[in-house]
Biopython code that builds the backbone (N, CA, C, O; Angstrom):
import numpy as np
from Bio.PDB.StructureBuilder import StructureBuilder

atoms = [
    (1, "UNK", "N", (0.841, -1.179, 0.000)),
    (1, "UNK", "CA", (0.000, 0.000, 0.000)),
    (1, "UNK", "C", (0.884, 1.240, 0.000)),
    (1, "UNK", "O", (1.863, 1.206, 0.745)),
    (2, "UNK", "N", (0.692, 2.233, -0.669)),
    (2, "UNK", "CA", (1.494, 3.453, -0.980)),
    (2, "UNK", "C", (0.731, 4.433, 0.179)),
    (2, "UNK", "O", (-0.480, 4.312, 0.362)),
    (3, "UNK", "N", (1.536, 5.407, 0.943)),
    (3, "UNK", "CA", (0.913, 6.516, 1.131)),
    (3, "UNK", "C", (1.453, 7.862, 0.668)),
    (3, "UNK", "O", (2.377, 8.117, -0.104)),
    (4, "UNK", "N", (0.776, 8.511, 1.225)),
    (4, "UNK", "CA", (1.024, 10.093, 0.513)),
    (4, "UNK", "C", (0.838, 11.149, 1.541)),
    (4, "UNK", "O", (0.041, 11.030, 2.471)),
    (5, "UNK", "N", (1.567, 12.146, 1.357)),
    (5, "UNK", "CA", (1.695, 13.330, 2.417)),
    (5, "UNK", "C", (0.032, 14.426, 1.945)),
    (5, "UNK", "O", (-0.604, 15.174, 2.687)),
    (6, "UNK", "N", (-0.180, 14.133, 0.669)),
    (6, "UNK", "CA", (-1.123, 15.059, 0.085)),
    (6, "UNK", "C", (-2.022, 14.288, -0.593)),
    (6, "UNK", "O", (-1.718, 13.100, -0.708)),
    (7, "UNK", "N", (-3.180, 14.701, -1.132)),
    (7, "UNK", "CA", (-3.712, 13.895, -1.835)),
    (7, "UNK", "C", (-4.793, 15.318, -2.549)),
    (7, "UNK", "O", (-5.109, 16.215, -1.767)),
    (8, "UNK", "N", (-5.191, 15.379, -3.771)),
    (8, "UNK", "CA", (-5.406, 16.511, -4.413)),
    (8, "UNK", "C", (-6.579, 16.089, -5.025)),
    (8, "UNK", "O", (-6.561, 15.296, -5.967)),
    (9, "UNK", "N", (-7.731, 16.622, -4.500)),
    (9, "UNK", "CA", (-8.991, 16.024, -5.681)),
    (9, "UNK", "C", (-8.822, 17.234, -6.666)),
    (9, "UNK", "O", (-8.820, 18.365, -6.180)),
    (10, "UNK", "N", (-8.703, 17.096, -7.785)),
    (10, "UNK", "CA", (-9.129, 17.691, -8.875)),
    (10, "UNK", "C", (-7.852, 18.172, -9.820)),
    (10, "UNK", "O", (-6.951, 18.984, -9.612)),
    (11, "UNK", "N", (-8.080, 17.551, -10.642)),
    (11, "UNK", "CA", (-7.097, 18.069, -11.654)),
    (11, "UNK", "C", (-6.736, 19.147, -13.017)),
    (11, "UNK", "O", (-6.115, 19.125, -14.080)),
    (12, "UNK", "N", (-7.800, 20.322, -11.973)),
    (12, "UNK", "CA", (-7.800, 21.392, -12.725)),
    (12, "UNK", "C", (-6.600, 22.687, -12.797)),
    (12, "UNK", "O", (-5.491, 22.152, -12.773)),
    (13, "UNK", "N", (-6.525, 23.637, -12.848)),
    (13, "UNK", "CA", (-5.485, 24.208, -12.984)),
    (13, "UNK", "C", (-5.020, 24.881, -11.905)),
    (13, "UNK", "O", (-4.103, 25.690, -12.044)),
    (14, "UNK", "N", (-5.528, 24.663, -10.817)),
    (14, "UNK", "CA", (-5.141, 24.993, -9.168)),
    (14, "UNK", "C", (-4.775, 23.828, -8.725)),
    (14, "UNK", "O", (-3.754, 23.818, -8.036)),
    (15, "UNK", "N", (-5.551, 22.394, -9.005)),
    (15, "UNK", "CA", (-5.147, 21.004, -8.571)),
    (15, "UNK", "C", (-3.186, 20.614, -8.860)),
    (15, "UNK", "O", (-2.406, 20.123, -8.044)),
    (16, "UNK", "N", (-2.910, 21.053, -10.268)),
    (16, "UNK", "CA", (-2.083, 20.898, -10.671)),
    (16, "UNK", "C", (-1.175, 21.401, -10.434)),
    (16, "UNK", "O", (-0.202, 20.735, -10.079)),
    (17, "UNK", "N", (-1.103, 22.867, -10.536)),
    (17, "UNK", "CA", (-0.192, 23.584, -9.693)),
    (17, "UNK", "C", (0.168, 22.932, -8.374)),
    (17, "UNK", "O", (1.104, 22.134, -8.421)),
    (18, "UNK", "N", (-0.502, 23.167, -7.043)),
    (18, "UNK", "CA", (-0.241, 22.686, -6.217)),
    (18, "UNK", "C", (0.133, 21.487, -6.381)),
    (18, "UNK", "O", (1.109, 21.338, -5.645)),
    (19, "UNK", "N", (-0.102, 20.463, -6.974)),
    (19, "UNK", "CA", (0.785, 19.117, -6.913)),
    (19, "UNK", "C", (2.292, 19.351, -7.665)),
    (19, "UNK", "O", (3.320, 18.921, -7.142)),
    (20, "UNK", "N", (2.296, 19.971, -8.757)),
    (20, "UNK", "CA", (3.365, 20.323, -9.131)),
    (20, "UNK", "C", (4.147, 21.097, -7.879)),
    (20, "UNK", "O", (5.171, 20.437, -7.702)),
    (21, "UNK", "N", (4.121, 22.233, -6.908)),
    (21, "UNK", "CA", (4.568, 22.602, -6.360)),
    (21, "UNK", "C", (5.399, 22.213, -5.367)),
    (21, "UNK", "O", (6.583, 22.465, -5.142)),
    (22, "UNK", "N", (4.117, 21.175, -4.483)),
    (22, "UNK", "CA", (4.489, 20.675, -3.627)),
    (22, "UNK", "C", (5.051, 19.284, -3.624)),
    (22, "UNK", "O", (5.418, 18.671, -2.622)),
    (23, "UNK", "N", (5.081, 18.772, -5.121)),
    (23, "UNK", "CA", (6.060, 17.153, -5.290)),
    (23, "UNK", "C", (7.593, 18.314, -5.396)),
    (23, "UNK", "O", (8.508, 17.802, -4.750)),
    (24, "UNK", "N", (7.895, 19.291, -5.857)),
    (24, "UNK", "CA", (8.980, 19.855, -6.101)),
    (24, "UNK", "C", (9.758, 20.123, -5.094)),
    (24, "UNK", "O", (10.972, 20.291, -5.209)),
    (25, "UNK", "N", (8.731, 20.223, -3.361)),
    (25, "UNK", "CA", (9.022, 20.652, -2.359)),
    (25, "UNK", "C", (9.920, 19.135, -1.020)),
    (25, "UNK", "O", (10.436, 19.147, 0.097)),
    (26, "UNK", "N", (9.543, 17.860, -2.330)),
    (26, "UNK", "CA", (9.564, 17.096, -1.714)),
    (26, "UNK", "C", (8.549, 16.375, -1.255)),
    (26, "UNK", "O", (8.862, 15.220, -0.968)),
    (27, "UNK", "N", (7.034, 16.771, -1.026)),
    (27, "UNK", "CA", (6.179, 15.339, -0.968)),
    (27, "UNK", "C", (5.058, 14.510, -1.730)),
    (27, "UNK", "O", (4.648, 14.809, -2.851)),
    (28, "UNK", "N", (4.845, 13.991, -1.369)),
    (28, "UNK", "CA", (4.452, 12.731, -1.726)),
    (28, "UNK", "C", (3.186, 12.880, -2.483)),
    (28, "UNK", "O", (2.431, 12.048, -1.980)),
    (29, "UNK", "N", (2.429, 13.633, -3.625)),
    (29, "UNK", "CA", (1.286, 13.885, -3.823)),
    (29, "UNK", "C", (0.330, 12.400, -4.616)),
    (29, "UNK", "O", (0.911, 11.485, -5.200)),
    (30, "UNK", "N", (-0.566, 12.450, -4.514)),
    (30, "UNK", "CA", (-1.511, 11.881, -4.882)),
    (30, "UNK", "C", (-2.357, 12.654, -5.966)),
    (30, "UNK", "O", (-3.179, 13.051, -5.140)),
    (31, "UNK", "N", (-2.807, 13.176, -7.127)),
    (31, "UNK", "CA", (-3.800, 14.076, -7.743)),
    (31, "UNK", "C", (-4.728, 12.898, -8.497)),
    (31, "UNK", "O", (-4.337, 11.932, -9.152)),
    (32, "UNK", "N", (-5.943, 13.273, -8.208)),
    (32, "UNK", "CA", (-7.452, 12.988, -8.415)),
    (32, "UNK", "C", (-7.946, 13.731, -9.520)),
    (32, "UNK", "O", (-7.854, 14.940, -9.737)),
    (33, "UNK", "N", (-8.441, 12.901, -10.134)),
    (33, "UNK", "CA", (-9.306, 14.009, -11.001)),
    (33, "UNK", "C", (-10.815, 12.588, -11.777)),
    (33, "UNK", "O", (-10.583, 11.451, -12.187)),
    (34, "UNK", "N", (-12.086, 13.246, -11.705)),
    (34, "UNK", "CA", (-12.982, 12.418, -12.289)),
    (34, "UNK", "C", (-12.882, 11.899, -14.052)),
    (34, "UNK", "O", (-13.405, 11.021, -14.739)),
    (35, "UNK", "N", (-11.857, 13.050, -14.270)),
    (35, "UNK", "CA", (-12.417, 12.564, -15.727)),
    (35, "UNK", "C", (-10.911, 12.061, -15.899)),
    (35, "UNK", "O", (-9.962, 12.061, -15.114)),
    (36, "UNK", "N", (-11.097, 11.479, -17.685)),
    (36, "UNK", "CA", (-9.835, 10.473, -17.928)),
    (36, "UNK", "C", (-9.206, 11.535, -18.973)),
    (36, "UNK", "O", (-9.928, 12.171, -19.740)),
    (37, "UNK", "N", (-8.015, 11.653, -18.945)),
    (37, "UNK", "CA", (-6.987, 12.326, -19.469)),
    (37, "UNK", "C", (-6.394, 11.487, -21.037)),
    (37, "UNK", "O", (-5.727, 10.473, -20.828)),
    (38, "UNK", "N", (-6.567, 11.791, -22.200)),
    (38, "UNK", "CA", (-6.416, 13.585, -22.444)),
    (38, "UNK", "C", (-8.238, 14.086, -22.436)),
    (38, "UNK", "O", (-9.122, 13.444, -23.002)),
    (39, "UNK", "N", (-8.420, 15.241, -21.726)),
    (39, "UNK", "CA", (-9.840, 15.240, -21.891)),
    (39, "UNK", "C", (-10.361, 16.528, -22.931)),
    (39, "UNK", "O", (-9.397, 17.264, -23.138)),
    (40, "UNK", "N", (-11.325, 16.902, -23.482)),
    (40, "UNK", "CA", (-11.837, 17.976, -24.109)),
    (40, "UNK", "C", (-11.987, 19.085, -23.401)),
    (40, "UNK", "O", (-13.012, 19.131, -22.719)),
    (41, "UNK", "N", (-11.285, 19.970, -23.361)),
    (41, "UNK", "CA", (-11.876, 21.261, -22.420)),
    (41, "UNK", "C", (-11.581, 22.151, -23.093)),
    (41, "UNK", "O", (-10.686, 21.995, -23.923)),
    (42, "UNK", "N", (-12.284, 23.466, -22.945)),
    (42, "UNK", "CA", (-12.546, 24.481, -22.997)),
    (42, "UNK", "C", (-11.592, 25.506, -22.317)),
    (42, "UNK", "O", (-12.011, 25.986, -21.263)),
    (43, "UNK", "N", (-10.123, 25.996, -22.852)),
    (43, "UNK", "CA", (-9.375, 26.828, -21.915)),
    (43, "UNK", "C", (-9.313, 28.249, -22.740)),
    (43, "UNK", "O", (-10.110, 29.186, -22.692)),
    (44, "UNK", "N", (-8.066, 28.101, -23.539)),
    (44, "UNK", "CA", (-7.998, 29.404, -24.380)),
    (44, "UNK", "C", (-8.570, 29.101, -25.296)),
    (44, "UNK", "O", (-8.256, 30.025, -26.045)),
    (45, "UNK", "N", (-9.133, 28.557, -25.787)),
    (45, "UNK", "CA", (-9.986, 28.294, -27.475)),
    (45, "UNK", "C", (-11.389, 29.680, -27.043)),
    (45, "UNK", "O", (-11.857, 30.156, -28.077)),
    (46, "UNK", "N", (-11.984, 30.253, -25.778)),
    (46, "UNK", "CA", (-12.806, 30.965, -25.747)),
    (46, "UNK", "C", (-12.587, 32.509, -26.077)),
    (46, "UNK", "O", (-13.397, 33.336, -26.494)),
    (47, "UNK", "N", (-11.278, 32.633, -25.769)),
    (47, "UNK", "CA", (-10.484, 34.014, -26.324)),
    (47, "UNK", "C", (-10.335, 34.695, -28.000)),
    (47, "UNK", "O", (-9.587, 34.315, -28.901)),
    (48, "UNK", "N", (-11.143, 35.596, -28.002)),
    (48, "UNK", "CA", (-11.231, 35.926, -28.993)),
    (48, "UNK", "C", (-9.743, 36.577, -29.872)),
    (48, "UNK", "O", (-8.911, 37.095, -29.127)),
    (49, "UNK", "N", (-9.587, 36.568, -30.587)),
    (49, "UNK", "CA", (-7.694, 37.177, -30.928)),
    (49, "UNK", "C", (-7.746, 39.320, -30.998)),
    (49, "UNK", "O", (-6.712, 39.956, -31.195)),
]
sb = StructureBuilder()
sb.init_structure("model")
sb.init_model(0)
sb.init_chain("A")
sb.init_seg("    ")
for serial, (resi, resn, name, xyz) in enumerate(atoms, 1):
    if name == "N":
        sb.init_residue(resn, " ", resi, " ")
    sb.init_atom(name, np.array(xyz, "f"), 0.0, 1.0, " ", f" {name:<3s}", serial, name[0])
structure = sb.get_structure()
């Protein structure tokens, strides 16, 4: 059984950061997310030029 210092539900663009941050800091993250990766989203494609 693995454990983890963190564990991150959501793998949106605050989820990620912070796991990125804090594996950099040294621990142990876990990140969650419901949907399956690569997924369809909606980021900069709404920005008009």
């Amino acid at each position: 059984m693995k454990s983890y210092d963190v564990v991150i539900s959501g793998a949106g663009p605050a989820g990620c950061s912070s796991a990125l941050f804090l594996a950099q800091k040294g621990y142990r993250v876990l990140l969650l997310d419901k949907a399956t990766f690569p997924r369809e989203k909606v980021c900069g494609d709404s920005i008009t030029a």
